[in-house]
C-alpha positions in Angstrom: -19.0 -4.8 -14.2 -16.4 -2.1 -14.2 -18.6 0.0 -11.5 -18.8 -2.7 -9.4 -14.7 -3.3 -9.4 -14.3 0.3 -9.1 -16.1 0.1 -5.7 -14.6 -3.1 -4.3 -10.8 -1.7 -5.3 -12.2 1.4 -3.7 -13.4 0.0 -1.0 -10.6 -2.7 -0.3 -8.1 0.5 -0.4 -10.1 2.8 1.9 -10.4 -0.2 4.2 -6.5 -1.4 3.7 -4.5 1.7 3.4 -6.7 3.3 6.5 -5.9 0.0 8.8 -2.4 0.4 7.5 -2.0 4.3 8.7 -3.7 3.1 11.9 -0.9 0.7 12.9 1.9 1.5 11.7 1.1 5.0 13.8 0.1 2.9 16.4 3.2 1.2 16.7 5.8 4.3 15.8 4.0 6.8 18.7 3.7 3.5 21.1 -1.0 3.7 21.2 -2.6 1.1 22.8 0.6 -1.4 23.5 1.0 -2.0 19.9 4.6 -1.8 19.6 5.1 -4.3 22.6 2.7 -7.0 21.1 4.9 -6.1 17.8 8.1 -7.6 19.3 11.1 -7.2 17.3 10.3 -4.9 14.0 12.1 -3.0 11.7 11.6 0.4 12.2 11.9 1.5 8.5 9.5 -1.3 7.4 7.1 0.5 9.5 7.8 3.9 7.7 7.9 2.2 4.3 4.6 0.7 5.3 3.0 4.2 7.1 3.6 6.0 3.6 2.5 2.7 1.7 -1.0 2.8 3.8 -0.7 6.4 3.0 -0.1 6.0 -1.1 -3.1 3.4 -0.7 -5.3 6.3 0.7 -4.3 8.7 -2.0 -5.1 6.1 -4.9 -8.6 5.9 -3.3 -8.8 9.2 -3.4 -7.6 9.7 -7.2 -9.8 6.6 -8.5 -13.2 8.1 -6.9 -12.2 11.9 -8.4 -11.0 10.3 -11.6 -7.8 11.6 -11.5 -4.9 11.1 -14.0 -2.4 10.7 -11.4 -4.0 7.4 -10.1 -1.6 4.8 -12.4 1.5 7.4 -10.9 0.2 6.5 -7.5 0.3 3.1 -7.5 3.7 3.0 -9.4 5.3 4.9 -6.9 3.5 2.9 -4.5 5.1 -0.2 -5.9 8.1 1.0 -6.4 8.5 2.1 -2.5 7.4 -1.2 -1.2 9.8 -3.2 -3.7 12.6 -1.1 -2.7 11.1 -2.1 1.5 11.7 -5.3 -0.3 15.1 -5.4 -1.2 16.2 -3.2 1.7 14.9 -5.9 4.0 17.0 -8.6 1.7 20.0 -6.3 2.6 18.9 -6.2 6.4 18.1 -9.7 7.1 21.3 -10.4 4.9 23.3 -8.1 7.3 22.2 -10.0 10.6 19.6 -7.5 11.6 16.5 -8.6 13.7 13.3 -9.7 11.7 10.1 -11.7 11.9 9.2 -14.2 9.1 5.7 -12.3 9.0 7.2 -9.0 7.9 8.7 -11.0 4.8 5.3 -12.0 4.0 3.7 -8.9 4.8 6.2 -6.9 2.2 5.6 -9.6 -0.3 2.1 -9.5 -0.2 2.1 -5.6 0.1 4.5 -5.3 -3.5 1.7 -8.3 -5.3 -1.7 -6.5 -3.6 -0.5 -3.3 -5.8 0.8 -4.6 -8.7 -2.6 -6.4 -9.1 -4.7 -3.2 -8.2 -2.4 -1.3 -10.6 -3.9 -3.8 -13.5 -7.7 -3.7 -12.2 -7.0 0.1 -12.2 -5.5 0.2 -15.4 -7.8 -2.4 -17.9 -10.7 -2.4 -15.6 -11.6 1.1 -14.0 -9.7 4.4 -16.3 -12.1 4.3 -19.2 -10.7 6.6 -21.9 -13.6 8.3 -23.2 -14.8 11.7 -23.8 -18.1 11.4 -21.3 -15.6 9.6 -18.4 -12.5 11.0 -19.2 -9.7 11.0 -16.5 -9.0 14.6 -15.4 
């Protein structure tokens, strides 16, 4: 069971964090009319989000080499998209332009990673001498 959970958090990262990179790039260097079909955004949701997509990448990465830095990841992962969170609080608080599906997005962004982070943590690091994390 923990094999196949390793490869469908692997797989759902891969496939999340590399759609992620792909358009929030898309829509900060303008490819393919993204950033007109976007509408009204907030540009440093999009960064938060670029270097979330990014973290998400890296965690892949770190679960498939077994790497001891994978739980770091995906705190600091958290931790960046629940400071997106609150920033956007402050923005949409301040009178600044938004769209209802960003708040969703960032929420369902900060839960998606704290529930990884606990698949990750009871269900795919197995501390043992033949699989331990390097």
């Amino acid at each position: 069971m923990r094999k196949a959970i390793k490869i469908i958090v692997l797989i759902f990262l891969i496939g999340f964090g590399g759609l992620t990179v792909f358009l929030t790039s898309s829509v900060l260097l303008d490819l393919f009319g993204i950033r007109q079909k976007e509408g009204n955004f907030v540009p440093f949701i999009v960064w938060i989000n670029l270097f979330s997509g990014i973290g998400f990448l890296l965690t892949a990465f770190a679960i498939w080499k077994n790497k001891r830095w994978v739980m770091a990841m995906l705190f600091l992962n958290a931790l960046l998209l629940l400071i997106g969170n609150m920033a956007l609080y402050f923005h949409i608080e301040a009178g600044g332009i938004y769209k209802m599906e960003t708040v969703k997005g960032m929420i369902f962004r900060f839960v998606v990673t704290a529930v990884l982070a606990i698949l990750t943590k009871y269900f795919i690091i197995i501390k043992s001498n033949k699989n331990e994390i390097k």
